[in-house]
N, C-alpha and C positions, 0 to 999 in steps of 0.2 A: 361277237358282232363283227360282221365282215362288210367291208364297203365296198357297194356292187360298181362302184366306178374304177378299181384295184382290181386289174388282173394279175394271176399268179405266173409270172413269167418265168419262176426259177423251176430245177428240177427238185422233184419231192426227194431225190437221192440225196442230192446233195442238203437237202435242208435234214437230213436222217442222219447224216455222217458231222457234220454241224454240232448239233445236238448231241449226239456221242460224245463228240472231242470236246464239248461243254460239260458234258455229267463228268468222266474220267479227270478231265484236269480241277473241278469242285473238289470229286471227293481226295485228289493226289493233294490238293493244297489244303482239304480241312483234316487230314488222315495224318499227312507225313509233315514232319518240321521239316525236314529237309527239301519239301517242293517249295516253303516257302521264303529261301533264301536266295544267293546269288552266285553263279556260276561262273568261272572263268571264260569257258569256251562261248554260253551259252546267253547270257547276259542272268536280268531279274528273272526268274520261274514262274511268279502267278503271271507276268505277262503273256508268257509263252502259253500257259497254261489256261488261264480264263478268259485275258484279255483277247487273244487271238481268235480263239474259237468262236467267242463272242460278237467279236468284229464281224468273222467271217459269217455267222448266221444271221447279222444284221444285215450283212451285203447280199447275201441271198435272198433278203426278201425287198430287195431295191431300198434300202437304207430308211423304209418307213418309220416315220413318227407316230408316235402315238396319237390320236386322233383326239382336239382338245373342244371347247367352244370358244366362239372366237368373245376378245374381249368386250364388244359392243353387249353381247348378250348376257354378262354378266353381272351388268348394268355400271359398269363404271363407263363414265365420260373424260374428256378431256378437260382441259381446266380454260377458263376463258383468257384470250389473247388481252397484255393491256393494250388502251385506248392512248394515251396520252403522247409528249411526242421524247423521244429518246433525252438521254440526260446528259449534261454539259460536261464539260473537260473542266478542271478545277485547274487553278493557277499551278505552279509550280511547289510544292509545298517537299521539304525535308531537306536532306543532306544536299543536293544538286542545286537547289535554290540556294542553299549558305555559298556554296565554290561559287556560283556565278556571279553573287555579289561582290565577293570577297576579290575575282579578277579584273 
């Protein structure tokens, strides 16, 4: 389902290349132990590996959300504001109340 108020701004190239660098770094981090540890030069691996590719085909497509219902329509409300009028300040009560006596 496509929302016809979302134009496709980005290039289909780059959403193809995206995608790529997505499948290759899954199956390098479900395939290989060694993609899924930590590099000297290079830092963590599945970062570089999923995380990135990920990111960047998120950004290609203008960092869209998943399209949700809004919560009105779920039927939850808000909960009713009180009426009454705000509550007092209580005396001094505990350890600060004993010093002030005691000075």
């Amino acid at each position: 389902m496509t929302d016809p108020r979302r134009t496709t701004a980005f290039d289909p190239r780059l959403d193809a290349v995206a995608r790529y660098a997505l499948a290759i770094g899954a199956v390098l981090v479900l395939l290989l132990p060694a993609a899924r540890g930590f590099n000297e030069q290079v830092g963590w691996l599945p970062m570089w590996l999923l995380a990135m590719p990920a990111a960047a085909w998120w950004g290609a497509h203008g960092f869209a959300l998943p399209w949700r219902r809004a919560p009105e329509a779920e039927g939850r409300r808000a909960l009713p504001r009180r009426r009454g009028p705000q509550a007092r300040r209580r005396g001094r009560v505990g350890l600060r109340a004993a010093w002030s006596r005691a000075a």
